[in-house]
Every structure is written in structure tokens, then in C-alpha cells.
N, C-alpha and C positions, 0 to 999 in steps of 0.2 A: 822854466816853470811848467809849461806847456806839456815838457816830455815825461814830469814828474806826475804830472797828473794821471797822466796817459797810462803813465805802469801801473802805479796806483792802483788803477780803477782794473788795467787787466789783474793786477794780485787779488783784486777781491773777487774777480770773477770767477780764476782759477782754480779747484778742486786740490791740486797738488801743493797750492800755498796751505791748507787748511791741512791737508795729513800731514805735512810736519809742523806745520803751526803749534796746531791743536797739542800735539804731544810736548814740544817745546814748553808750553806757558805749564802743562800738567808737569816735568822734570823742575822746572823752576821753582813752583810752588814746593814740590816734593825735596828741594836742594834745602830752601830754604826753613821747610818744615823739620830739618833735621836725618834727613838723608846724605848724608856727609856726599858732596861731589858729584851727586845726579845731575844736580841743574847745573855741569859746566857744562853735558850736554848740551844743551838747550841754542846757543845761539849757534856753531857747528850744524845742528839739525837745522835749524831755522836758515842759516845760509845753503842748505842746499836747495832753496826754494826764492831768496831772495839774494843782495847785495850785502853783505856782511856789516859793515858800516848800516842799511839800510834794517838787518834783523835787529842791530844792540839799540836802534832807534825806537823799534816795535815793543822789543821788551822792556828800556828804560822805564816807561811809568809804570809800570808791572813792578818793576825790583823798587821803584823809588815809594809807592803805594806798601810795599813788603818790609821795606826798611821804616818806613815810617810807624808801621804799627810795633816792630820789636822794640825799636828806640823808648816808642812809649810805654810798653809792658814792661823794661828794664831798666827804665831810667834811674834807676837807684841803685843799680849792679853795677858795675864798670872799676875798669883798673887804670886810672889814669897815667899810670907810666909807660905800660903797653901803647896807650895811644899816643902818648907825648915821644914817643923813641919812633915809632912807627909811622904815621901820619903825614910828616916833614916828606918820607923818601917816598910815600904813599903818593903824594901831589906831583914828587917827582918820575916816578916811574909812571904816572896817570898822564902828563906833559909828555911824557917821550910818547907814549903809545899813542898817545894824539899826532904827533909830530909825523910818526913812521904811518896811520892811514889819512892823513892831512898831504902827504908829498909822495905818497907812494901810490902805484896802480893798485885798482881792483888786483891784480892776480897777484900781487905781493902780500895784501892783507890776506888774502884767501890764503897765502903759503902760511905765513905767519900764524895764521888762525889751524892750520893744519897739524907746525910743527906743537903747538901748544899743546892740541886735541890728542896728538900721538904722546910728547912727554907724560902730558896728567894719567893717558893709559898705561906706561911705561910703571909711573909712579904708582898709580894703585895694583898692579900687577906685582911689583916690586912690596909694595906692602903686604899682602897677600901671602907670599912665599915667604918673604923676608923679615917683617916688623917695620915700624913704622921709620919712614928718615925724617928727622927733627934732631935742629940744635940743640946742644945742652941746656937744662933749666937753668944753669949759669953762665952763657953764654953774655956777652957786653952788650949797650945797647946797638953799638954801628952795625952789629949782625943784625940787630931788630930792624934798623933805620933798612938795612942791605934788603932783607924779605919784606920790608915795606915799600920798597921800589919795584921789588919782582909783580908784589900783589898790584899795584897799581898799574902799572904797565900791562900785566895779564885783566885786570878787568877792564882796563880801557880796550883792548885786541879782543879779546874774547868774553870779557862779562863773566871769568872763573876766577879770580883773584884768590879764593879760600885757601886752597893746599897751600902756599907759600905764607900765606899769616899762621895758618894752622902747622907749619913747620915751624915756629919760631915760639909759635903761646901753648901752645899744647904741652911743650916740656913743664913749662912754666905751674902747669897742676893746678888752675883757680877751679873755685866754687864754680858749679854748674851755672849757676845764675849769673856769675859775677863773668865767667865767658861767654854764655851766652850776650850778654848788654853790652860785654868791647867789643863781640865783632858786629852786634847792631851797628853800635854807633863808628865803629870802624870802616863799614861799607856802605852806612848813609851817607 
């Protein structure tokens, strides 16, 4: 507890915590403001100044304070089948990502957090050039339940879960409002 403290107190002393800090919490607010994929930035940045487990720690009441206001602005939008298809593999790919930085070193989560950070560039790179990759909007729900493992596993490692829901509901074509409020209540 002692050694916890001890870093603590040097992270808040330190200058370098604070320049990637600072930008971190501004990417996050701006991911979730509707800047598609900013804020997977955000904990990547934050780990080059702390423990990676120790950044998604920092930002959690950040996203859960973020989540809780969309839930309540939307709570009348929502597609309950997306969440009922999705949610199940959600908890489960959320349970692995725990598992693999629960039993693995710091420098495993760090790779993990790495390979993630390079695929999502891969991917917007790739959309970019190419158009977007996303299932078919008739696609079954076990592909829903499949990206709702990927998502949860990615926001447990890295706190970006979006591109992987957003490949799977994006076909899907709902009302602005009515996507906005599944993926409130999808990643509260």
C-alpha cells in the first residue's frame, strides 16, 4: 500500500504525468463528444506516463461520469436487440481482458495495449483509403454477440471498445438518436 502511495504522490508531482494527462482526458471527452475514435487515444497516451492498468483506473470515473449523462439524455432511444445480441459476449470478452491483465505482466498488457493501438490505426487507415469494414446489416446475431466480445475485451485492455460495436451496428442504419442511446447504454 505504502509503494502505492509513494507513486501516487510522485505522479502528481511530475510535469510529464500532466502533458499526457491533460490531453488524454481533452481525446476522451472529444471520442465521446462524437469524434468517432479520438478517445482510443487517450489511455495508450496516458500509459506513456503511467501503468496501463493504473491509466484505465484514472480515467474510469471520467468515462463512467460520461456514460452516465448520455444514458440519461437517451434513455428513450435504444434498440434493445442490439443490446440483447451484444452485451452477453460484451461481459465476456470484458472477463477475458480482465483475466489476460489480472495474470499477465505489466509488459504483456503494455504489448496488448500496443497491438490494439496499431490495429485501430491500421483500421482507420484502412477506412480512409478503402470505406468502411463492417458486417452486413443482415448479418446473425452470433456475429453481433462475436463484436460484442471483441468490444469488451478491447475496452477492458484499452478502454476503445467502439470500432468493433461500430462494425457490427453501423450497418444496421438506426436513427441518430436511437444509436446514439445503444451505445450509451452499451458502454455504461
Amino acid at each position: 500500500m505504502q509503494v502505492a502511495a509513494v507513486h501516487a504522490a510522485a505522479m502528481l508531482t511530475d510535469p510529464f504525468f500532466y502533458l499526457v494527462a491533460i490531453p488524454a482526458v481533452i481525446l476522451l471527452g472529444l471520442g465521446k463528444g462524437g469524434w468517432v475514435g479520438v478517445g482510443s487515444v487517450a489511455l495508450p497516451l496516458l500509459a506513456l506516463a503511467v501503468p496501463p492498468v493504473q491509466g484505465a483506473a484514472i480515467l474510469l470515473p471520467l468515462m463512467l461520469v460520461q456514460d452516465a449523462v448520455g444514458v440519461w439524455a437517451f434513455r428513450k432511444s435504444w434498440d434493445g436487440y442490439i443490446l440483447a445480441v451484444m452485451l452477453p459476449g460484451a461481459a465476456i470478452g470484458t472477463l477475458l481482458g480482465y483475466l489476460l491483465a489480472r495474470h499477465v505482466s505489466i509488459d504483456a498488457v503494455l504489448l496488448a495495449l500496443g497491438i490494439i493501438s496499431i490495429l485501430f490505426a491500421a483500421h482507420r487507415m484502412w477506412v480512409e483509403r478503402h470505406g468502411a469494414i463492417a458486417a452486413s446489416a443482415d448479418s446473425p446475431g452470433w456475429v453481433g454477440s462475436l463484436f460484442g466480445v471483441a468490444s469488451g475485451f478491447v475496452s477492458q485492455i484499452a478502454l476503445a471498445g467502439g470500432p468493433p460495436f461500430q462494425m457490427w451496428v453501423l450497418p444496421r442504419g438506426l436513427p441518430p438518436a436511437t444509436l446514439t442511446g445503444t451505445t450509451a447504454i452499451f458502454f455504461a
